[in-house]
C-alpha angles and dihedrals in degrees: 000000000000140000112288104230111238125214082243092072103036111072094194100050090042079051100046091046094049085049089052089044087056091043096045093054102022093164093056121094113224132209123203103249087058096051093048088048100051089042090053123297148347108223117115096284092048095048092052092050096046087048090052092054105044084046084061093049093044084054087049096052091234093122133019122227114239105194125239078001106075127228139334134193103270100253092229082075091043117107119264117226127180131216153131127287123241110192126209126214088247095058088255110131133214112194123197129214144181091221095059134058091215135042113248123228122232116199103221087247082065108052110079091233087299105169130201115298090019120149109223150168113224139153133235109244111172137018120214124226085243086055100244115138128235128189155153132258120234109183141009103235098181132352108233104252080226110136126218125207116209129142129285115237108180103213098169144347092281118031135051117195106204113200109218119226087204113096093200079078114061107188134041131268130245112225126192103249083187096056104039107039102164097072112095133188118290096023122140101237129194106211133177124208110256098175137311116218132222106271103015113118089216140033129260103237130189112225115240101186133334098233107205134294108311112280092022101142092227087046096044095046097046086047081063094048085047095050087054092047087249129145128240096191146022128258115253091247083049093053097036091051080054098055099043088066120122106236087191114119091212131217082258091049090052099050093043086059140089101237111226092158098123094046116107113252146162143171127238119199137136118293096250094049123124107182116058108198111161133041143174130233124191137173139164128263106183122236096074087295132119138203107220123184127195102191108192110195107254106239089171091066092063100027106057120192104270102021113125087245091059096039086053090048094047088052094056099035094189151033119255118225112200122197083253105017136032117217095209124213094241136034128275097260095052099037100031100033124018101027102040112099090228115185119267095020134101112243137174122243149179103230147189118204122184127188101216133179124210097264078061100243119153110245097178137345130209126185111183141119104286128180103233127180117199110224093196137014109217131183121216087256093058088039092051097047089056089042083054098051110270116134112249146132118317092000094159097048091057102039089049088050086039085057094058098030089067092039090059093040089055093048086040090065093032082065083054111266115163117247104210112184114180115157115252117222125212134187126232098232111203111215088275097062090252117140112241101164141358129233146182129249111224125205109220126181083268086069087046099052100057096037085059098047082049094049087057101049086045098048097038093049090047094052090049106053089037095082136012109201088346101306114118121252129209105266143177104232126179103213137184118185128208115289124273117279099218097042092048097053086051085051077050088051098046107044089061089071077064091055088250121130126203116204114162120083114193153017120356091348092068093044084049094048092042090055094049091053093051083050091052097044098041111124085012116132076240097057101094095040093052091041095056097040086046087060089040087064098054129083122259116251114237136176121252141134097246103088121224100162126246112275105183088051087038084230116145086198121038139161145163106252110145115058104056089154095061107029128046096203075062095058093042088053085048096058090035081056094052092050099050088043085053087052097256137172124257114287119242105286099207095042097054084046093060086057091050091051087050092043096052086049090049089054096051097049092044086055093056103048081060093051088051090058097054096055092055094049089045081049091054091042103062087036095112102027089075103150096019115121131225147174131250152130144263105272101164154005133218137163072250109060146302121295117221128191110195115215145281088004140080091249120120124168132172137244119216125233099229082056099061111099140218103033142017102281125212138190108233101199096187095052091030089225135113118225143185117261096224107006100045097214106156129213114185143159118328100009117150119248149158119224131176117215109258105190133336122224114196086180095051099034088223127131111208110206122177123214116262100157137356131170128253100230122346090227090054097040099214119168119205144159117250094229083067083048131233113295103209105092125210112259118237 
């Protein structure tokens, strides 16, 4: 037999297998010694001819030199990926792709001055021992069209330097003073990226509005909508198409409908509201039964799929509701005017009528287009005072819905709904906009009576278009599963430093239990802070066409059936509804899961734009109240600070980690708790503390508190200073 032929001696396969070696793991960094010693040895001979080769492929451009490193894989041969681009506060990016199972870092040195929002191409170039990726940009594919709002300052003739409030950019904008004259210093401006150049230390921007003087409430609330990408005003097509719409109920209307005309029937909403879109009808049967009708404004009828109106609603998803504003779904004349089931005024309607008796069982049940005409307009003031025994207009007909209203609130808890009652604070707004006191919401019989009458609607029209002869239908479904093991075992974990124990594990028993815990701790020091970690257990309810059932309502069908003004899911239940009612077929699955995908993101975003709010207003607020003391709680936790929420009051601040005296504080995620590095002394969730407000940032929407007092352990109730140390110490 001959001599085998060893890598060592044949220059072309050690190269080919060096080259593989380099296409195979295109993200490692090789030395020379490695790569000798994986083609086929590492002794002198090996080595000289590695280093001639790797000299041939570093004149080719096929690999880069690092250094004391070694040698990479040139990243003109890398893959290109391509993603979007998450930005941190520091400047550091993330970017995720399709094409990959993890997001990649990008150092800031890295990102080719790449910006939030930003479609890019970009290469993995390292992977880290933890396996996350890491990796460079390579070209800016498309700026995001996001706009960011900061203040003007006019520094020459030509230049204005606009300071953004959004932390996800981390350096200011250059403006054009030239070509946009009429800003002036101290405007709150709303920009967009146009490009940012090799070499320049900030982006050129194009200006979109100028929204007002800095600290200017409307300025200062549109610049929220505009940090969400939301809009704070309709377009004028939008408007005109509005506008253009026949108000007429015509003699066809009228003979397609159901006429209710006749039936007593009447709104209750809160004293401030403007769109009435929902109402109830009774009227008596005989026989102990009653005909009750939830007439929900038909939307559908004026706004038709496709229209620019309907293209503009599906957009927003949602009405936004501000601490001061709302920015409704759909325009003035449709939400305020010809869909608002105004008193005195004949109005169409989709509708739901039951036929109930007074053990609550359903006799019969009717969904259809109907022509209603609301005979009063209550609040829930108005409906509460009679509730509560004061004479007044349709007495009878409320204290009869109230009845049954309880009654099904009562069964529906018995079925095991969840009865979450966590105070609602509210600001005093002054006719600036300015905050000048906080109060509490607070949820009455009145309340009561309409949201059961609108569970029952929802639930009822959502069993009945979710299957035909026992085949399911497309449906729009608003589901909540059941909470979150992990999170609710924590929740377990945390309500015994209360003295409360949670036994049951699953199913009715929890809701039960759950419900039996909100009663024990109502009016508690305790209460706020279990409540909110009790919500924060359980899953978030989204829209989609694969039913789950709703586990908080204890309802195996839901929907969203009777806001159509506010809300688009609404609007899509109410056309899903029409079809099924003409005998249809069912609707495209995956495109109405699309929608429900759109709708649930809308939603999110809509709810933080209102948290965001809030927080300005909290921030306002506080403003002039810098060195008072007050009491509060322990709200929250972070790897930042501690979060306090003073009481009675909507107001939480933070206070930062390096403030904290005495000791080296850290978060510990896993216990939720923060400790002292070499004390361990704890402070967690619902201690009691007194805090004075350190500093109040308007730009940043953040309250800073310090530390003046906390207590040792909320059983024990043992107020100390924090100069004598907290006395609960961390378990081992």
């Amino acid at each position: 037999m001959g001599k085998k032929k060893s890598r060592r001696d044949n220059f072309s396969e050690r190269a080919s297998f060096i080259v593989g070696m380099f296409r195979e793991q295109p993200e490692r960094k090789f030395t020379l010694k490695g790569l000798a010693a994986a083609s086929g040895g590492a002794d002198k001979a090996g080595k000289d001819i590695t280093k001639r080769i790797l000299d041939t492929l570093l004149e080719q451009g096929y690999i880069e030199g690092q250094g004391r490193v070694g040698y990479c894989l040139s990243r003109s041969n890398l893959i290109r990926y391509q993603g979007v681009v998450d930005m941190s506060n520091s400047g550091n990016l993330y970017v995720s792709s399709t094409e990959l199972s993890s997001d990649v870092f990008i150092h800031s040195r890295n990102s080719k001055h790449a910006l939030n929002g930003d479609i890019v191409e970009f290469v993995v170039t390292h992977t880290a021992r933890t396996g996350a990726l890491e990796g460079e940009i390579t070209k800016i594919l498309e700026r995001s069209s996001h706009c960011y709002v900061g203040v003007a300052d006019v520094v020459s003739k030509s230049a204005i330097i606009v300071e953004p409030d959004s932390k996800r950019l981390p350096v200011d904008i250059y403006l054009s003073a030239k070509k946009y004259p009429k800003v002036k210093t101290g405007d709150k401006v709303a920009v967009r990226i146009r490009d940012w150049y090799d070499g320049d230390d900030m982006p050129i921007g194009e200006l979109v509005d100028i929204l007002g003087a800095n600290g200017d409430n409307d300025a200062e609330m549109h610049a929220i909508l505009l940090e969400y990408d939301l809009p704070y005003k309709f377009e004028p097509a939008v408007e005109q198409a509005a506008a253009e719409i026949d108000s007429t109920i015509t003699a066809k209307d009228y003979a397609e409908r159901r006429d209710m005309r006749d039936v007593p029937t009447f709104t209750i909403d809160p004293a401030d509201a403007k769109d009435f879109d929902d109402a109830l009808s009774i009227r008596t049967l005989g026989n102990g039964q009653w005909e009750i009708g939830v007439h929900i404004a038909d939307v559908t009828h004026y706004v038709r799929p496709g229209s620019v109106i309907d293209d503009e609603a599906l957009e927003r998803g949602t009405s936004v509701y501000l601490v001061d504003r709302t920015i409704p779904m759909l325009p003035e004349r449709l939400s305020n005017e010809l869909c608002s089931l105004r008193p005195n005024e004949e109005k169409l309607c989709f509708s739901a009528v039951f036929v109930v008796d007074e053990k609550l069982k359903i006799i019969s049940e009717w969904f259809g287009r109907t022509v209603i005409y609301s005979n009063r307009r209550f609040t829930y003031e108005e409906a509460q005072a009679i509730i509560e025994g004061t004479e007044g207009d349709m007495r009878e007909e409320i204290l009869t819905l109230n009845r049954l209203a309880q009654a099904m609130r009562k069964e529906r808890y018995r079925k095991g709904a969840i009865a979450f009652d966590r105070r609602e604070a509210k600001f005093h707004l002054d006719e600036k906009g300015k905050p000048t006191g906080v109060y509490f919401k607070v949820q009455k019989e009145a309340n009561q009576l309409i949201e059961e009458f609108m569970l029952l609607a929802n639930r009822r029209v959502a069993t009945f278009c979710a299957k035909k002869n026992g085949k399911p239908r497309t449906m729009v479904f608003r589901v909540h599963d059941e909470p979150n093991s992990e999170k609710f075992d924590r929740f377990r974990t945390f309500i015994m430093r209360f003295g409360h124990l949670f036994k049951a594990q699953k199913g009715v028993a929890v809701a039960k239990e759950l419900n039996q815990l909100m009663d024990d701790i109502k009016g508690k020091p305790e209460q706020n802070v279990v409540s909110m970690l009790a919500i924060r257990s359980m899953s978030k309810a989204i829209y989609t066409t694969a039913n789950i059932g709703h586990y908080g309502l204890a309802f195996p069908y839901y929907t969203h059936f009777t806001s159509p003004i506010r809300r688009y899911p609404d609007m899509m239940v109410h056309r899903l509804l029409q079809r099924y009612l003409d005998g249809g077929k069912s609707a495209d699955r995956d495109a109405f899961e699309s929608l429900c995908e759109h709708s649930s993101e809308r939603e999110v975003i809509a709810a933080e734009a209102e948290r965001a709010s809030i927080k300005y207003k909290m921030v306002e607020f506080m403003a002039d109240k810098i060195g008072e003391e007050f009491d509060g709680h322990i709200s929250g936790l972070s790897e930042w600070g501690v979060f306090v929420e003073l009481e009675n009051s909507i107001v939480e601040g933070m206070v930062a980690m390096r403030d904290i005296v005495g000791d080296y504080y850290r978060f510990d995620e896993a216990r939720y708790e923060v400790y002292g590095h070499s004390t361990g002394n704890v402070l967690t969730l619902g201690d009691r503390v007194r805090v004075k407000v350190k500093s109040a940032d308007l730009r940043r929407r953040m309250l800073d508190f310090t530390f003046v007092e906390v207590e040792g352990d909320p059983i024990e109730e043992e107020t100390i200073t924090f100069k004598d140390r907290v006395k609960k110490k961390r378990g081992k």
